[in-house]
C-alpha atoms as one frame of an Amber mdcrd trajectory, in Angstrom:
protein
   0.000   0.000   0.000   2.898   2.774   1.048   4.154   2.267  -2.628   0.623
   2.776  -4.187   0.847   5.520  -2.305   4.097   6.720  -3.705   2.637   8.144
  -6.446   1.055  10.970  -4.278   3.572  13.778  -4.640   3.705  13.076  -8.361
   0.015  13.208  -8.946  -0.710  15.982  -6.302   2.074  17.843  -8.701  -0.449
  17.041 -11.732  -3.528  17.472  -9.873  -4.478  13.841 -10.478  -5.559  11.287
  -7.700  -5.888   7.710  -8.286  -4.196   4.773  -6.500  -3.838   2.156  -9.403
  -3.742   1.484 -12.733  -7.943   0.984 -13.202  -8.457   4.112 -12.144  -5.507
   5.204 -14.093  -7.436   3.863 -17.150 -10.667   6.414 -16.056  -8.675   9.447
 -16.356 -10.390  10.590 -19.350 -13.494  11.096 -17.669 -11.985  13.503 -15.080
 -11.267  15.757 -18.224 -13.202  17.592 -20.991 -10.773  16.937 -23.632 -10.524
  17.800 -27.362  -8.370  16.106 -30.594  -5.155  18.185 -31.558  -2.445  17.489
 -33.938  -3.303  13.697 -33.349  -3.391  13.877 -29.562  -5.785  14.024 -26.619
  -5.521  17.271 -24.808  -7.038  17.280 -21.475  -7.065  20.326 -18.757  -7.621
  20.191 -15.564 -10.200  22.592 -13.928 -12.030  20.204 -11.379  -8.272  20.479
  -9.812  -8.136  24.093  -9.962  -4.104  23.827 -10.809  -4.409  24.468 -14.454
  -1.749  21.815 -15.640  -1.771  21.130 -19.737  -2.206  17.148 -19.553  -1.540
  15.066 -23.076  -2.522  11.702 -23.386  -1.109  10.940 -26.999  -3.921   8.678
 -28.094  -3.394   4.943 -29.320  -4.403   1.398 -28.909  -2.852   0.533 -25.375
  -4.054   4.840 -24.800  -2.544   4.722 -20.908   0.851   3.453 -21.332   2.181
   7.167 -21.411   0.893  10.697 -19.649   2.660  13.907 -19.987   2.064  16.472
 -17.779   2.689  20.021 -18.265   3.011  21.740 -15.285   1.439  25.439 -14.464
   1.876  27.832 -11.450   5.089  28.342 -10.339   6.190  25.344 -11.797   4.910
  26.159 -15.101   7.721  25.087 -18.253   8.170  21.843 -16.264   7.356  18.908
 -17.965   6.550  15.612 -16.894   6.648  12.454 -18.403   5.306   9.251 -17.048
   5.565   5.440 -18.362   3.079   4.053 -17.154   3.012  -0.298 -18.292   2.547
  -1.652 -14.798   1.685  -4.593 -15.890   4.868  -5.539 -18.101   7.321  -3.151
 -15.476   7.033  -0.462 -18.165   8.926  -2.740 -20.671   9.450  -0.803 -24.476
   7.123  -1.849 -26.420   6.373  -0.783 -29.680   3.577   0.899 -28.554   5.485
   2.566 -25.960   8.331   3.669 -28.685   5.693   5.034 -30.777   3.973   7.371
 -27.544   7.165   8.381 -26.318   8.357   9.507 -29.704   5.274  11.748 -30.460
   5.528  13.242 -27.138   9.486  14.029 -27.433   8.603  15.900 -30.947   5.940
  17.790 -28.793   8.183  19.223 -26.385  11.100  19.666 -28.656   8.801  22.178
 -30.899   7.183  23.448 -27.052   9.574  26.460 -26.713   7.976  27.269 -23.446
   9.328  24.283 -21.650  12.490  24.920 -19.453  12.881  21.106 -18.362  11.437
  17.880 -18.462  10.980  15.339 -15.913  11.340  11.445 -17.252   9.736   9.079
 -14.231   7.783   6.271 -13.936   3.782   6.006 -12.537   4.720   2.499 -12.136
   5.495   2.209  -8.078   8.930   0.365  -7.903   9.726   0.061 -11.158  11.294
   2.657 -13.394  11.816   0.655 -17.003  12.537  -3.231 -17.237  14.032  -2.936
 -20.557  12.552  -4.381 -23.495   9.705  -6.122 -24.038  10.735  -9.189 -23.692
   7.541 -11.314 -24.526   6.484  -8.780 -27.352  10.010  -9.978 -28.498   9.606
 -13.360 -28.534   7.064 -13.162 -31.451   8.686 -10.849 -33.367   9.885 -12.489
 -36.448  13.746 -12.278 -37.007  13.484  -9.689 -39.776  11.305  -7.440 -37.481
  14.135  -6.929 -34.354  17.008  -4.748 -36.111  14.335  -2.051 -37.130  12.751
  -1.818 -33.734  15.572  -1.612 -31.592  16.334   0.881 -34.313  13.701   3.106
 -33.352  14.226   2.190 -30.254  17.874   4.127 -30.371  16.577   7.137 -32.611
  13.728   7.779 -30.027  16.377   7.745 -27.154  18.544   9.623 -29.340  16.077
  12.497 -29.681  15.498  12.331 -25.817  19.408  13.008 -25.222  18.832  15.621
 -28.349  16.316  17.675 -26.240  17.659  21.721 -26.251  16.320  21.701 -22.619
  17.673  20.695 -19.353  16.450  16.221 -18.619  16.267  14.675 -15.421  15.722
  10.989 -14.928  13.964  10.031 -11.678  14.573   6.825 -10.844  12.369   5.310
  -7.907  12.850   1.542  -8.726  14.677  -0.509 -11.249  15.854   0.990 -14.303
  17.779  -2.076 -16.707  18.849  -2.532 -19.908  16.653  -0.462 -22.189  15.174
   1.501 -18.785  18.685   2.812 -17.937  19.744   3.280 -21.754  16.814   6.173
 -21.601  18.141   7.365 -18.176  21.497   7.811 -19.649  20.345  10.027 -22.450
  19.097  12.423 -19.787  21.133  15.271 -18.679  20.913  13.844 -14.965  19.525
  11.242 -13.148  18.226  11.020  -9.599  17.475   7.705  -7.831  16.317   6.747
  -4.733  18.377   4.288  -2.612  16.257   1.199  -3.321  16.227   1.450  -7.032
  18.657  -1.207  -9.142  20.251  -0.216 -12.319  21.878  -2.526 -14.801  22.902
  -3.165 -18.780  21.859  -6.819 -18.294  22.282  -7.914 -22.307  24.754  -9.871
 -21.652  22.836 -12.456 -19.542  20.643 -12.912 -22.932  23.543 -13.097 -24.944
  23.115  -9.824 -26.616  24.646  -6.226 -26.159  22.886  -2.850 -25.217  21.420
  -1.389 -28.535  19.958   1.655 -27.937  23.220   3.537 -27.017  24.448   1.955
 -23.662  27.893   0.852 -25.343  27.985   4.319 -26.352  26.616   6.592 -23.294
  27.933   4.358 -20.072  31.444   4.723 -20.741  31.037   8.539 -21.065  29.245
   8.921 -17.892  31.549   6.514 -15.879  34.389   5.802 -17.487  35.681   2.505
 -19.810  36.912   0.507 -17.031  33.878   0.444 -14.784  31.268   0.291 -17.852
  32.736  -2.569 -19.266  33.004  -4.258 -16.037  29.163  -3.718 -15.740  28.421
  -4.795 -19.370  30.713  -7.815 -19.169  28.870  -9.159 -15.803  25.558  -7.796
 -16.571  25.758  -6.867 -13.090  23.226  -4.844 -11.436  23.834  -2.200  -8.466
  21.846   0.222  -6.108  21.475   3.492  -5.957  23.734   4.264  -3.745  26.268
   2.222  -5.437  25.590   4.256  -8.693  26.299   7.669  -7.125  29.502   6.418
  -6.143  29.890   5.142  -9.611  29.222   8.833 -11.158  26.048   6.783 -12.790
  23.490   9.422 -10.935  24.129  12.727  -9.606  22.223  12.311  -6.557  21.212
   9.155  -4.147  17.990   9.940  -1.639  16.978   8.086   0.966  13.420   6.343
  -0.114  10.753   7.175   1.438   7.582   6.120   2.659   5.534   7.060  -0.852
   8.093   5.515  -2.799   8.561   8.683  -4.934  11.864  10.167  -3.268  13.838
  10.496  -6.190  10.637  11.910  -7.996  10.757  14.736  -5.570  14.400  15.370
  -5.772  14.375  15.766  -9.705  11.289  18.266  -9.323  13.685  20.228  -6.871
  15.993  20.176  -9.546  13.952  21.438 -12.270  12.594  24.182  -9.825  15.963
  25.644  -9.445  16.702  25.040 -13.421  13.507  26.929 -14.167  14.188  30.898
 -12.960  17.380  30.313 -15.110  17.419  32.265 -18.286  16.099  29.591 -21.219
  18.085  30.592 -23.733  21.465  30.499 -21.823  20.702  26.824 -20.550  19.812
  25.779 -24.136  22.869  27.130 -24.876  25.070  25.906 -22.136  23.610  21.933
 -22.475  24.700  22.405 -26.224  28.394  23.642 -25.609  28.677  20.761 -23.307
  27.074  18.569 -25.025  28.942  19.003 -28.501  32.163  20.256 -26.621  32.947
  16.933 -24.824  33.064  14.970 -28.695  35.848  17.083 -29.572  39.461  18.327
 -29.067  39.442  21.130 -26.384  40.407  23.574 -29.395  37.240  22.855 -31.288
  35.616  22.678 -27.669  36.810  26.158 -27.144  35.073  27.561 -30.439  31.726
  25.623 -30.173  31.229  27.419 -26.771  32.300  31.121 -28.702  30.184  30.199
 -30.802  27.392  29.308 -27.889  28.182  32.700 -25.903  27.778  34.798 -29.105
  23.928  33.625 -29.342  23.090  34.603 -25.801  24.454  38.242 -26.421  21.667
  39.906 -28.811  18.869  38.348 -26.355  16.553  40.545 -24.305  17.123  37.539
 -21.165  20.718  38.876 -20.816  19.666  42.408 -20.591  16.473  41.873 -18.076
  19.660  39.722 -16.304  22.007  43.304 -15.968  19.097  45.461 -15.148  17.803
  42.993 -12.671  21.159  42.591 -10.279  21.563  46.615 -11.086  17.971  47.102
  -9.202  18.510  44.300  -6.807  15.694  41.680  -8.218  14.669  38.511  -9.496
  15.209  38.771 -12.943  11.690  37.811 -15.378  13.435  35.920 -17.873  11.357
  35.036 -21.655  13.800  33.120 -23.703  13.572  36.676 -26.371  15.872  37.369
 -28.308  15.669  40.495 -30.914  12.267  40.621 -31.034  12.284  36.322 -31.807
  10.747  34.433 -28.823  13.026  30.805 -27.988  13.025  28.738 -30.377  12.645
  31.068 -34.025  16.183  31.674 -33.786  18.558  29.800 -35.296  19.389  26.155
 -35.098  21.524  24.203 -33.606  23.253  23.324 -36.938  23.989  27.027 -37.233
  25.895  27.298 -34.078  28.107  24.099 -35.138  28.867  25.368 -38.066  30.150
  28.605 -36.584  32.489  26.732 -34.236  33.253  24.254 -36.998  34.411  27.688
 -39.301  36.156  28.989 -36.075  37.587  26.257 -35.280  39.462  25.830 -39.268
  40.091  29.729 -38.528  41.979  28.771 -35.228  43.793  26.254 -36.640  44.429
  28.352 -40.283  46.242  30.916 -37.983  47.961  28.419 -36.118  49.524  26.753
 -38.861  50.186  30.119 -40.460  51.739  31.228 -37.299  54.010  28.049 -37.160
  54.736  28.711 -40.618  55.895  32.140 -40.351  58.578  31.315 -37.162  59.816
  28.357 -38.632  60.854  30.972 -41.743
């Protein structure tokens, strides 16, 4: 019953209340909802908290909510998997949801973070779907798991700030999505793992790739190799979360840590964390040299934005800055692209190493 109840904070956050998955299934008649771009939009008034809830409409219609938060936390988004009865296992279905709902938010420029947890108490993601697997013909499993790794690949391609909350276990393809998230938060009970191994195949939708970069070749390969699986707390110490909390009664610690999180993200200007994940982000694939020009190029788009001017007048007249994501007269999002920015540190970068060479040139003459 306590972990039923573990939900709580999470739904209280969404203005939702039910305490299992039948009710789960009767949400739609808590909402007056209407069809938009291929979705179920739902808001909810009997709450009074004004939350923008999107059910994205299929045949198994539950398996995913996303929840996006108003009030103070408003540009929070939350996204819940919700399979409780195959441990939230990817499913096609589930690849499908998820991917509609990561094009959503990627086109929402009003969102300033996203949540990734589970509605599922104890479990965050099992991995695959296992017995959805099993009757898959041969010919059908490369171009799922392919999907599989371009969905999670657009998760970890977000512009805004990710946070995986991790209450309960999160293996093979359930910690391959944590890992595309900027950070994760798990609770002391929860067990992560790249298990493949143990069914004689490897991670496919990126762990080979991602685990190493968070922890380092030596201890990822040690986990791959004995498909082992370890706690939370063991993971913090591993560098595998950023943050280990005690679980607690309602089974939704780390939950509440990662909304923390995004509450601090939040008063942040938009444009300048958009622009700060990306430096990183592309910065770390490189030499520090072309680092060094892909964040030049990062700092010149914050410059011409009205956020970094509200930011000079605000600490001149001593107050909390009201930050828009503008930038000459373009609200986030109608600027330029991301592509734009790499090529301007790709073209500084050949600059910086034109001169260079030039430079050598010239003293060795």
């Amino acid at each position: 019953m306590a972990a039923l109840v573990g939900r709580r904070a999470l739904l209280q956050a969404c203005r939702l209340h039910f305490t299992d998955n039948d009710n789960a299934c009767k949400l739609g008649s808590f909402f007056s909802s209407r069809k938009y771009a291929g979705s179920a939009i739902s808001f909810c008034p009997p709450f009074g908290f004004g939350a923008l809830a999107r059910q994205y409409s299929s045949e198994a219609k539950d398996d995913l909510f996303v929840r996006y938060l108003d009030g103070e936390d408003y540009g929070i988004v939350v996204v819940g998997i919700n399979r409780p009865r195959a441990k939230n296992a990817i499913s096609k279905n589930l690849v499908k949801m998820m991917s509609d709902a990561v094009g959503d938010i990627k086109k929402n420029n009003k969102v300033r973070s996203v949540i990734l947890c589970s509605l599922v108490p104890g479990i965050f993601c099992a991995g695959a779907d296992l017995k959805e697997r099993a009757k898959m013909h041969q010919s059908e499993v490369g171009p799922f798991v392919s999907k599989a790794r371009a969905l999670i690949t657009e998760l970890g391609n977000l512009p805004m700030p990710t946070i995986a909350a991790l209450d309960g276990a999160a293996l093979g393809g359930g910690l391959e999505m944590a890992l595309a998230c900027d950070i994760r938060v798990a609770s002391n009970s929860a067990k992560m793992g790249l298990v493949e191994t143990k069914l004689a195949i490897i991670p496919g939708a990126g762990g080979t790739q991602r685990l190493p970069r968070v922890i380092g070749v030596s201890h990822a390969k040690e986990l791959m190799y004995t498909a082992r699986v370890v706690d939370g707390a063991e993971a913090c110490r591993l560098g595998l979360v950023s943050h280990c909390v005690e679980q607690n009664k309602s089974g939704d610690a780390a939950y509440l840590r990662a909304l923390e999180l995004a509450r601090e993200i939040n008063p942040q200007g938009p444009i300048a964390v958009r622009m700060a994940k990306l430096a990183i982000n592309q910065g770390i694939e490189v030499d520090l040299s072309t680092g060094l020009a892909i964040e030049e190029a990062c700092y010149a788009q914050v410059i011409p934005t009205k956020d970094r001017l509200e930011g000079l007048a605000a600490f001149k007249e001593k107050r909390r800055p009201q930050y828009k994501g503008e930038t000459e007269g373009l609200r986030l999002g109608q600027g330029r692209d991301d592509g734009c920015v790499k090529q301007d540190a790709a073209d500084s970068s050949a600059s910086t190493r034109t001169d260079r060479e030039n430079n050598t040139s010239n003293n060795a003459s």
